[in-house]
N, C-alpha and C positions, 0 to 999 in steps of 0.2 A: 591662711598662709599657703603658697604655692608647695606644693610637692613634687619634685624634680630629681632626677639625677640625673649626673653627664658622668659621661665613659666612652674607654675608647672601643671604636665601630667594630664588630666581629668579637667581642671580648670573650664571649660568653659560648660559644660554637668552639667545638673539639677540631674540626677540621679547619680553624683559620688561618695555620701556619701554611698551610698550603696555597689556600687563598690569597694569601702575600705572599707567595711562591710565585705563581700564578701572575698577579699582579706587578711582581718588582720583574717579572722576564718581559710582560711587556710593556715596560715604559723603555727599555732596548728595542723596539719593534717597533715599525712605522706605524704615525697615530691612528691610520685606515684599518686598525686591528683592533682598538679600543674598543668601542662599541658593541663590533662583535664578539669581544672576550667575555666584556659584560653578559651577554646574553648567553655565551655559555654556562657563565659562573652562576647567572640567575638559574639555568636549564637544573642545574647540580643542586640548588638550593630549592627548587621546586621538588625535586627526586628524594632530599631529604626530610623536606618538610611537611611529606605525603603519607601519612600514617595506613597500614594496612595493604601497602602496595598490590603485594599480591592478587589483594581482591580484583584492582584492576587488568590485572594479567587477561590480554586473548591472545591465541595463536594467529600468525599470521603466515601465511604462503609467500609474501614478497621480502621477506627481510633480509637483508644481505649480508654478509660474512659466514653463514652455519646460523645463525642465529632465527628462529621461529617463533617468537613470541612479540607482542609489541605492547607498552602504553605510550600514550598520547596525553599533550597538554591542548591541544584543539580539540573540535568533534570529528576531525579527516585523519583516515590511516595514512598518513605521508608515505611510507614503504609502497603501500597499492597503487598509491597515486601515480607517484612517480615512475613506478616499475608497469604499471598497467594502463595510466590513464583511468582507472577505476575510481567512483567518489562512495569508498566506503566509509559506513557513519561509525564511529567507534566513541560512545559517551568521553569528552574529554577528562583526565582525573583532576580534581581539586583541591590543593594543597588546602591546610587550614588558613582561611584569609588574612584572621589576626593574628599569626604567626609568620605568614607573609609580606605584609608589607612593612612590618618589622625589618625584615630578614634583607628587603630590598631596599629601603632607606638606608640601612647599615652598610651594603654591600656597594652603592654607591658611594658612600662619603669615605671608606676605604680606596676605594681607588681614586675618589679626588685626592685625597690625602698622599698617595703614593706617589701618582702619576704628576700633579699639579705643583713646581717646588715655589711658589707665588706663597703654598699656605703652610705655614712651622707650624700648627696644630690644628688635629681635625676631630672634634667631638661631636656623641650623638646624645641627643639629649630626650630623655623619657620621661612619662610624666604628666604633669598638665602645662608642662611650661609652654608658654605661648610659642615657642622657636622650636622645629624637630633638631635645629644642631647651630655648633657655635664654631667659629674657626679664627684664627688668627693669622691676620697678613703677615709677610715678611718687612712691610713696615711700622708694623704695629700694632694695627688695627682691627676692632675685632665685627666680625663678621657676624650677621643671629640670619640663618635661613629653614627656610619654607622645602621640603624634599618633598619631589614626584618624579618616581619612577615606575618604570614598568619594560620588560625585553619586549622588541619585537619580535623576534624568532625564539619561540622554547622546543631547544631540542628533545625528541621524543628517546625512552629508557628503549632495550632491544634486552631480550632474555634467550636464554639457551634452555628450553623446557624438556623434556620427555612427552608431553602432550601435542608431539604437531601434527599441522592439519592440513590439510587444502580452504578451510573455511576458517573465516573468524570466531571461533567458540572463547566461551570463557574458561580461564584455566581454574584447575581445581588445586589450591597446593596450600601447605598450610604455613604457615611465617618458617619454620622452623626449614620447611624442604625448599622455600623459596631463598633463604639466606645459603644456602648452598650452591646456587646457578650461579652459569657467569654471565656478566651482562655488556652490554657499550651504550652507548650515547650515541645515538643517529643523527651525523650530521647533514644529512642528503645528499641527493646524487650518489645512492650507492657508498656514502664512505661513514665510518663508524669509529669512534674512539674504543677501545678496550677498557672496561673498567674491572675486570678480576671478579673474582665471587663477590655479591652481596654481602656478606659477613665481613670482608675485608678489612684492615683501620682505616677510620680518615676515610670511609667510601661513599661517598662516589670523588673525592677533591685529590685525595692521593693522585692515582691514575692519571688522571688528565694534566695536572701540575709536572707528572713525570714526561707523560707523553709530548706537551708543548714545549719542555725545556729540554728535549733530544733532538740534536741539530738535524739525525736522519730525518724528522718528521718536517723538516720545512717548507718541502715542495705541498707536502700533503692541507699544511696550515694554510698554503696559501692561496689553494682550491676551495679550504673552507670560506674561506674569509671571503673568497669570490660568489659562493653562491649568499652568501650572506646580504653583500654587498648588490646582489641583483636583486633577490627579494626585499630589501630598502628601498630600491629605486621605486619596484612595483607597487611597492603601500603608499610611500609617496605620491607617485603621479594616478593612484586609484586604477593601477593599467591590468585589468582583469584579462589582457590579452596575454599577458603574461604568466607562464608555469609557474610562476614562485611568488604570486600575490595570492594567491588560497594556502600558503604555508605560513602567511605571517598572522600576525594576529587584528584582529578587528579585521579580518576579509568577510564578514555577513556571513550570508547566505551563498550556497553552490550555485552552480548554472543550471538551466530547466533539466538539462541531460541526466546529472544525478539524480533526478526524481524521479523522471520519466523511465531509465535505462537501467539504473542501479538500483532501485527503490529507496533512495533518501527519503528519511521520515519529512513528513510535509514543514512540521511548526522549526523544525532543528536549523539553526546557522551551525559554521565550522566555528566560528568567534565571531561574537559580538564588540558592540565601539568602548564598553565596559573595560575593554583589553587593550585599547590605544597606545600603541608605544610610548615611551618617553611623559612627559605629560602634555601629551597629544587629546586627552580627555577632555571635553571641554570644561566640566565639574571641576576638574583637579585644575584647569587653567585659572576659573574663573576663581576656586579658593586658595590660588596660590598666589595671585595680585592682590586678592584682598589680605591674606595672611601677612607678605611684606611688607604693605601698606600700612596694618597695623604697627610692623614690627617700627617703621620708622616713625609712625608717630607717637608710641611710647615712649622711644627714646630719641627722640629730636632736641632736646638740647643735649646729649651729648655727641657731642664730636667725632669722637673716637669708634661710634658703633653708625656702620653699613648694612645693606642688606641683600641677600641675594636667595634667588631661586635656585634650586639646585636638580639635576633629571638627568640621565643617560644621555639620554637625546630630547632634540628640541621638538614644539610641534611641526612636527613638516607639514602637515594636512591644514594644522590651523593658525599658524604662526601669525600670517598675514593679514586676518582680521583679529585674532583675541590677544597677539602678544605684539609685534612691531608697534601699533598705536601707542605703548607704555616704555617704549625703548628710553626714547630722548624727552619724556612727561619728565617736566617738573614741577615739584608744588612746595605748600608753606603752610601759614599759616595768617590766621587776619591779626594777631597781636605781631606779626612781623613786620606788619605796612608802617610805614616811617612816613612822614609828609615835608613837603614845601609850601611854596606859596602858591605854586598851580595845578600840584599832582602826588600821586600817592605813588611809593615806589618800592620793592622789596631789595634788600643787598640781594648779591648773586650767593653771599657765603650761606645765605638762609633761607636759598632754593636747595631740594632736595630731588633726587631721583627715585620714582616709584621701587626699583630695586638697583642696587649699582652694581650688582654683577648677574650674570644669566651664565649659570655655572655649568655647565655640558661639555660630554666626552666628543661631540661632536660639532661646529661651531661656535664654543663659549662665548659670552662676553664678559672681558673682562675689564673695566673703566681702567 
């Protein structure tokens, strides 16, 4: 017998009233902000999900606001980057994975759930049950999907140390004197959210949830949202011409320059294709058509259950060969062939769609 639970997404995180703070402020906000709120909130859940912080503490020379310290979810100091055109290598930190993609499955089917008023219930489902989540249309109908997620941009942590430097060294501090700093959240170009002491409640979600729902900060949201929205384009069109395609994730490997000029270690990418936005992975495409695939042929006589994929964002890099092909695929089954006198034929009620919805903050589809 199956072992499963369903519950609702965030239940279980101390900071999730913030997160739907967060969440219910921007479904008021033009939908060009989804995506990248996501990827804040992912940034926030990477910072809490990251045991030991400190350890990865180095000082850094470019940080902006007072602030002199930095960790990074890439292998690139983005503060040196951008402030120097420097390609400093800085070990990225790693959240625990299976703690993670937990955290990001959840984090997305909450904000379908918010954002999306098509679905009156949005559960996650844990376990071995064949579906990561179940949802219910607003006509009735129950939905069993396949989640893959992943941010493109993870904003790096910013510390306020006693250790600064002119050089990247690693800071020496121990949990106790590290819960005492104040920190932000780098969103680039120079601009930084404030998040208060480390020790804080609710920290790192507090802060940000305050700071996005203070109308003074509008202009400021809406520079973020713009570098955001240019480092998309760059992952997209693979345009390495561009400053803000080595900030996103899966940009490789540096240019010759870093190695040559900077001493970038030889074997190091900044992010690997491991880190694909959205489910841009080809791994996660290809078990995510087979997952819905199953889901519908399990339950292909009943009526009432659809199926869909569910991700931040869609593949932009691979959409065109690994997902469009299954858009408008329908299939059946061969005890569904019914016959005449000259040919064999399916009803249309007992063709099925590989998935009937393509669930995303950006593009969805939804039949």
């Amino acid at each position: 017998m199956k072992e499963y639970n369903i519950k609702e997404p965030l239940i279980d995180y101390p900071w999730k009233m913030d997160a739907i703070r967060i969440i219910n402020w921007l479904k008021e906000q033009p939908k060009e902000y989804r995506a990248f709120v996501f990827d804040l909130c992912m940034s926030l859940a990477y910072i809490d999900s990251t045991s030991g912080l400190e350890r990865h503490l180095q000082t850094c020379p470019s940080c902006p606001s007072g602030f002199n310290s930095h960790i990074g979810f890439i292998n690139l100091c983005s503060p040196c980057y951008e402030k120097n055109g420097t390609w400093q290598y800085q070990k990225a930190t790693k959240p625990q994975s299976g703690a993670l993609g937990k955290l990001s499955s959840e984090m997305i089917l909450k904000f379908v759930e918010i954002l999306f008023d098509e679905f009156t219930e949005v559960y996650s489902i844990g376990g071995t049950e064949t579906a990561d989540a179940r949802l219910v249309h607003k006509d009735g109908k129950t939905i069993l999907a396949e989640v893959k997620s992943a941010p493109l941009l993870t904003f790096p942590l910013l510390v306020k140390s006693n250790q600064a430097s002119d050089k990247h060294l690693p800071c020496t501090l121990t949990s106790s004197q590290f819960r005492e700093l104040e920190s932000a959240i780098y969103m680039h170009n120079g601009e930084a959210i404030p998040l208060g002491t480390v020790k804080s409640d609710n920290w790192p979600f507090q802060p940000v949830a305050d700071f996005l729902t203070n109308n003074a900060n509008k202009e400021r949201i809406i520079s973020m949202s713009n570098i955001w929205n240019k480092a998309r384009l760059a992952y997209e069109n693979k345009d390495r011409n561009s400053p803000f395609y080595y900030l996103a994730n899966a940009s490789g490997g540096p240019p010759k320059i870093a190695k040559e000029r900077d001493g970038w270690p030889q074997k190091e990418s900044i992010s690997d294709s491991k880190t694909s936005a959205g489910m841009d992975r080809t791994d996660d495409i290809k078990k995510g058509i087979y997952q819905v695939l199953k889901l519908g042929v399990i339950n292909k006589d009943n009526p009432n259950i659809e199926t869909a994929l569910i991700s931040n964002l869609p593949a932009y890099r691979h959409r065109k060969d690994y997902v469009d092909p299954f858009i408008e695929l329908l299939w059946s089954t061969e005890n569904s062939l019914e016959k005449n006198d000259d040919f064999e034929y399916i009803k249309k009620d007992n063709l099925k769609y590989i998935f009937d919805h393509l669930i995303t903050l950006d593009s969805p589809i939804l039949r």
